[in-house]
N, C-alpha and C positions, 0 to 999 in steps of 0.2 A: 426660339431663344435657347442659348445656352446653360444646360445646366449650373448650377451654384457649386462651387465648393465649399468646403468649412472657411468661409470666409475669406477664400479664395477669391483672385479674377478668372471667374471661367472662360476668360479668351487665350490663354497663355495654358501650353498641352503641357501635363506631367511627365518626365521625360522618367524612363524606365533606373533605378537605383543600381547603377554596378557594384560589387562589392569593394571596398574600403579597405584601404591597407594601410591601418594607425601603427604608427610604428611602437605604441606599450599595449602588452597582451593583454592590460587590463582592460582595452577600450576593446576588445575583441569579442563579441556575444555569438557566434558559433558553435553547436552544439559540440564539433569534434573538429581536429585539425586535420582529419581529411575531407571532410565537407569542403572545411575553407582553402584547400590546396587544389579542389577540384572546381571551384568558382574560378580562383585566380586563374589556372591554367583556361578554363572559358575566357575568362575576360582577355586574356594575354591573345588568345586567340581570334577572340571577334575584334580586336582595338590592336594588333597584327604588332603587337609589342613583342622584343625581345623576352624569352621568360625559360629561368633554367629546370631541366626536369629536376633540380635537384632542392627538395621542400623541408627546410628546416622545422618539426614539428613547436607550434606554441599553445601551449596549453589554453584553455577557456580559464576564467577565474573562477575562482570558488566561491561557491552558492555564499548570500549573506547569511550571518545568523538571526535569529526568529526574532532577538528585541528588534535588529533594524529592518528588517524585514515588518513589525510589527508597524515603527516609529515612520518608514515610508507610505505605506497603507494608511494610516492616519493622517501624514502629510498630505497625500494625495489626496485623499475623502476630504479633507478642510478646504482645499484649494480648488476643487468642483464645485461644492458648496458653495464658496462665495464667489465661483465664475455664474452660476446660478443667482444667485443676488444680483450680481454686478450685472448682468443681462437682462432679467425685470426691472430694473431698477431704469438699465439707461434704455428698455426699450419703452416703457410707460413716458420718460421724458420725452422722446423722442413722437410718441405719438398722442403729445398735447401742444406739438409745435404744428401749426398747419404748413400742408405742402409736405413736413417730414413725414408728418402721417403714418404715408403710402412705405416708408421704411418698414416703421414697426408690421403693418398688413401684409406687407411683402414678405417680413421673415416667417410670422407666423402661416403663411401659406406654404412656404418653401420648407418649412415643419412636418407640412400633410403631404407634401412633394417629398419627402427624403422616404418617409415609408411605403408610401405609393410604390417607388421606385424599391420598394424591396429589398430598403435598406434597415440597417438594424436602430434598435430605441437610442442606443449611441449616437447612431451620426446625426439622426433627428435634435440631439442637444447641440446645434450649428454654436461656433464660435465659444465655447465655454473659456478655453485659454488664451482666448483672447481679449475678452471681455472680461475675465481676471486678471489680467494684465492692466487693463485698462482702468479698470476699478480698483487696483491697486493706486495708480498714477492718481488718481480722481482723491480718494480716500487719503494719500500720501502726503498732496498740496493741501487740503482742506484740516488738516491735522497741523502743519508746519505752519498754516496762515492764524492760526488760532491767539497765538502771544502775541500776535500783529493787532489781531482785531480786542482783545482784550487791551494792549499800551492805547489803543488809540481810542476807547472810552475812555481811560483815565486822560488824555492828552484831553481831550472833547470840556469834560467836565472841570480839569482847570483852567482850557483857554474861558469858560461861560464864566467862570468866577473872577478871576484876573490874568486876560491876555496878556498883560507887560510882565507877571511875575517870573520868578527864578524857579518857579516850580514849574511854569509851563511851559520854558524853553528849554527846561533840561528832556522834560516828557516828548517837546519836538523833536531834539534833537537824539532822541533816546530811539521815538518810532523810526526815523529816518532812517539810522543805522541799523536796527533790528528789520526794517522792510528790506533794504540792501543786502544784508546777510540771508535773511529768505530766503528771497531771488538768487542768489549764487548758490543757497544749499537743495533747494528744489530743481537748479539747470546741474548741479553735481551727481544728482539722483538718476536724474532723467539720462545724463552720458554715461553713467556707468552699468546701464542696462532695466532702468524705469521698474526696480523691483518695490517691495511696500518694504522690504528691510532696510533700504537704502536709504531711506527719508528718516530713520533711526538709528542711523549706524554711531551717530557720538552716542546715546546714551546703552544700546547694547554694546557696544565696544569694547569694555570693561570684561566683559560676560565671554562676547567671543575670545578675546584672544586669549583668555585664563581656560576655556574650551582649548583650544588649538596648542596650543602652549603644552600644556597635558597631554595631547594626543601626540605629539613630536616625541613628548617624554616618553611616554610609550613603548615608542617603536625601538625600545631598547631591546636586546633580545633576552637579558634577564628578566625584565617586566614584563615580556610577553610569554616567558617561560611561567611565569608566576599566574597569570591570567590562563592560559591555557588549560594549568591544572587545578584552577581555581572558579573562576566563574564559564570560563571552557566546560566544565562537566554538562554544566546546565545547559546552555548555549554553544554548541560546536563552531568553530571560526570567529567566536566575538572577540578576542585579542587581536587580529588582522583589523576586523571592523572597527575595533579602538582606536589601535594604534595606526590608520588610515587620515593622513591629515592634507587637506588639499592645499595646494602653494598660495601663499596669502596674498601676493599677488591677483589670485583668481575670483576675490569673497573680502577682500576689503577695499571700500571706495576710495580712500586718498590714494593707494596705490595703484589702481585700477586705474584713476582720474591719471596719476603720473606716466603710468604703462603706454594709454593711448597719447598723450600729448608727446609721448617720444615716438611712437611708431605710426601716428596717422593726421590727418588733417581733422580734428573736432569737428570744424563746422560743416566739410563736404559729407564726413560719415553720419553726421547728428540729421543732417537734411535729408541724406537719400533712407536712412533708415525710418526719417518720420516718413518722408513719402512713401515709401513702401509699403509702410503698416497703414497710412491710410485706404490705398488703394486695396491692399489684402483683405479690410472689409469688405469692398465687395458694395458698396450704397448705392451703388448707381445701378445695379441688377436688383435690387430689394427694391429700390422707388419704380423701377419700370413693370416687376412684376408685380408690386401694390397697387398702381394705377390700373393697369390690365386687369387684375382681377378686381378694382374697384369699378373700374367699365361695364363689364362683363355681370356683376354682379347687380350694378343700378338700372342696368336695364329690365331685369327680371323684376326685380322688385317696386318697378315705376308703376306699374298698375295698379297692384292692389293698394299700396301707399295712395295714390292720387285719390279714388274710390273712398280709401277711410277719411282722408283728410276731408273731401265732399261731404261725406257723410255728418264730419263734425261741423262744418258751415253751413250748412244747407237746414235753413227752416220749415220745408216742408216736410209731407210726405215722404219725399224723396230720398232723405233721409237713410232713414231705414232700409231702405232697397238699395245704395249705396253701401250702407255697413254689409249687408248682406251678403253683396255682390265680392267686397274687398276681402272679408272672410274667405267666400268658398275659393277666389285667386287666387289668396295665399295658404289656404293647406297644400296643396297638390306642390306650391312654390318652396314654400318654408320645408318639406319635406324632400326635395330634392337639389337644392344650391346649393346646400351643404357639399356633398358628393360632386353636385359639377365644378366646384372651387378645385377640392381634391383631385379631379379628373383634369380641369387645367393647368393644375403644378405639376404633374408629372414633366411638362416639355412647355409650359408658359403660352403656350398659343390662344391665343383669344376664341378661335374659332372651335373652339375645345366647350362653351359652355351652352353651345346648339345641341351639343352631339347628347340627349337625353337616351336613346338608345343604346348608347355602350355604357351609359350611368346604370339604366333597368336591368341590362346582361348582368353586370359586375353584383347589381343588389340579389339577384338570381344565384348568384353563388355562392353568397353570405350573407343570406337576411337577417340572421339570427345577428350577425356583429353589424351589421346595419343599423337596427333598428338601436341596437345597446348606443353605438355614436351616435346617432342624430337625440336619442335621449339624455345622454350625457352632455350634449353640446348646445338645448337648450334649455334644462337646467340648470347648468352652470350659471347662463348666460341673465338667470333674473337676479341675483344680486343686485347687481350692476344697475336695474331699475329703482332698486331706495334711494339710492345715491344721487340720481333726479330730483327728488322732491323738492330740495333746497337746494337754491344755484349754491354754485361754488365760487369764490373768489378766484379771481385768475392765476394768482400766485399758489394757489393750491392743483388746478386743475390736473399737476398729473399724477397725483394722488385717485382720480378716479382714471386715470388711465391705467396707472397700478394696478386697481382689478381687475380691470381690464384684461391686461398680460395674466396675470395672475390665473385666473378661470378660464380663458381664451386658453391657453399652451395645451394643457391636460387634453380640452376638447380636440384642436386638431392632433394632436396626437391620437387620439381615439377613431376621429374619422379618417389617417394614414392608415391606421392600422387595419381599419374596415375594407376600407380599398383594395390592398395588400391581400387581405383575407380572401376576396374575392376573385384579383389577377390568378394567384396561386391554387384555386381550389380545382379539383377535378373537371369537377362538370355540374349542371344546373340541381339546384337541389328540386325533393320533389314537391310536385303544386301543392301539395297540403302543408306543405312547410313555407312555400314562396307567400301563396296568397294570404292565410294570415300574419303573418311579419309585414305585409304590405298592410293590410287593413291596420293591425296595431300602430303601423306611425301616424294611422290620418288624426286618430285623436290627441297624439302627441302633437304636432303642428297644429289641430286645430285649437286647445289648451293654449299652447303658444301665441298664435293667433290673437285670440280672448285678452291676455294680461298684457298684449302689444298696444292692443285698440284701447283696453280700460289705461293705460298709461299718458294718456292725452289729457286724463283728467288730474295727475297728479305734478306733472313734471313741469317745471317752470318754462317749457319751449311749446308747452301746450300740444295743440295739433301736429307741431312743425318736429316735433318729439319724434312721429314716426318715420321720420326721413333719416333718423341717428341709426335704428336698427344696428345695437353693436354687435349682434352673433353674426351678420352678413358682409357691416359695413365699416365705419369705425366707430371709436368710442365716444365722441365728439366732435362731428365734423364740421368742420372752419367758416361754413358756408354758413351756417345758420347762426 
């Protein structure tokens, strides 16, 4: 299987970035202009274009000054943060829908696959801007539907009192027009590039263009004489960054709306751009690697589960030598599938979760951050057990898939990084360091173990509770 991109289709190759030739030096981020005379003259050369030795020098722009330089930093940390939200958020919905599941399981593996692969805690955060993006869109409509759902209690309440009145046909005919206006100001949002500003743009409106309007004024060079040797002391270049006002064109939606209705076709561009973005997630590579590693993983764990559920039906004797038997299964198990999960997202291959001898090499190189993830990754994972006690209504259910994601991300992050720790290390650590890191996980798995088996006695799915196993499997699985 191909690896994943940030939400990428990994079937489609990244094709290598020639360099760019905007024609305003401001879009120009090259350290020096003979760097960028020396690209060009490459690229003229490999793409056998006409290209004169003679390079007119264009300057790099000048560095921002530190408020906006401050004021982009802050932009950008807000905007991760709620690509952060907006990805727990819709990956807990996503996996209290059965069949979607293996989405959410899939991402979170390909989580312990980005640093496996020895990649950075970054690219591990898959999809953030897009998933802000999206949770913009999501948060955008649910905000602009709000006076729709408010007129039509009031419509509700006086058609129950008097259908035929003049109070209730006005309130019809009040929702009717406010649903219609909606709808055209949510498809305006969405064609002028699906931002959360957009869904607001009549009532910041006011705000922006007394903003922009100002910053045009600016650009006066008396004004910017004035600012230079005035707030300039403090701030070197914040009269440029003032006085920098982007074409309104570019940042207000009616015009934006009128821009494209003169230069392109709305509906071919509206479609190919949704199609695109859907496919740029990438879902259909998360549900195949969810399902793979939900194979791979229920096979391991079909023993000892069978043995306890025995255990808890069986009136004999028996009993007990079933719980027994299902315990000592899953220490050795519970302490090792972790790692073989992590060992199959490297490259998705099923036959990735036999291979326990490259799993024991790999714990041989870092036991010591071994043992920290497989403790990390079942602790986490007992919250998640209170949450059982009392069924959940179904309208609620992905509220407990929320913690789910919630405690689940951190942990495979920790077991990426385990992995990682191990691919990279020298060479084997010594046996007085291997074998106890090995002995200390058995009582972590077997602890584990203990509060899996005593959870038959609390959870509403009883026996059938231990087939859910959410640190292995999913949060809630459809079947039961």
């Amino acid at each position: 299987m191909t690896n994943s991109g940030d939400f990428e289709n990994p079937n489609v190759r990244r094709q290598p970035e020639g360099p760019s030739f905007p024609a305003q030096s401001a879009q120009i981020d090259h350290q020096s202009s003979n760097n960028y005379a020396t690209e060009f003259r490459n690229h003229c050369r490999e793409t056998r274009l006409p290209c004169n030795d003679t390079w007119h020098e264009v300057q790099s722009p000048l560095r921002k000054s530190w408020p906006f330089r401050l004021f982009n930093s802050i932009s950008t940390f807000g905007s991760r943060v709620f690509g952060i939200v907006s990805i727990v958020i819709l990956l807990a919905i996503t996996a209290s829908i059965p069949i979607l599941q293996f989405i959410s399981f899939g991402y979170l593996i390909e989580v312990s696959g980005r640093l496996a692969r020895q990649r950075t805690f970054r690219d591990a955060m898959i999809g953030l801007s897009k998933a802000s993006q999206l949770g913009g869109v999501i948060v955008g409509c649910w905000l602009t539907c709000l006076p729709v759902r408010f007129l039509s209690n009031i419509w509700e309440e006086a058609y129950l009192i008097d259908p035929n009145s003049s109070q209730t046909l006005i309130a019809k005919y009040s929702l009717l027009l406010l649903i219609t206006l909606s709808i055209l100001h949510i498809l305006i949002a969405l064609i002028c590039g699906a931002r959360l500003r957009y869904f607001f743009w009549p009532l910041i409106a006011p705000v922006s263009l007394s903003i922009w309007t100002a910053r045009r004024f600016t650009g006066i060079k008396a004004f910017q004489f004035v600012l230079k040797y005035t707030l300039g002391l403090l701030a070197p270049n914040i009269e440029k960054d003032i006085s920098y006002a982007k074409p309104i064109s570019d940042w207000f939606p009616p015009l934006i709306l009128l821009s494209r209705l003169r230069t392109e076709n709305i509906y071919l561009t509206t479609r190919d751009q949704t199609w695109n973005f859907l496919v740029s997630l990438n879902l259909k590579y998360y549900m195949v690697l969810g399902l793979k590693g939900f194979v791979g993983s229920f096979a391991w764990l079909l023993m000892p589960t069978l043995l306890l559920v025995a255990a808890s039906y069986e009136e004999s004797g028996l009993s007990i030598l079933f719980g027994i038997l299902g315990v000592l299964f899953a220490i050795p198990i519970f302490g090792a599938l972790l790692f073989l999960q992590t060992h199959f997202s490297v490259d998705g291959k099923l036959t990735r979760f036999i291979e326990v001898k490259q799993v024991w090499s790999n714990f041989g190189h870092a036991p010591i951050a071994h043992l920290f993830a497989l403790t990390v990754s079942l602790v986490l994972a007992l919250p998640l057990f209170l949450l059982k006690i009392e069924t959940i209504p179904t309208e609620l259910l992905w509220t407990l898939s929320l913690v789910f994601i919630i405690f689940s991300w951190p942990a495979r992050l920790a077991l990426g990084w385990a992995y990682r720790r191990g691919k990279t290390a020298s060479g084997l650590r010594r046996w007085w360091i291997r074998y106890p890191m090995l002995l200390a996980s058995a009582p972590v798995a077997f602890a584990f173990a203990i509060i899996l088996t005593l959870t038959r006695y609390v959870s509403w799915n009883g026996a059938l509770s231990l087939f859910e196993n959410h640190v292995f499997l999913l949060p809630a699985p459809f079947w039961l």
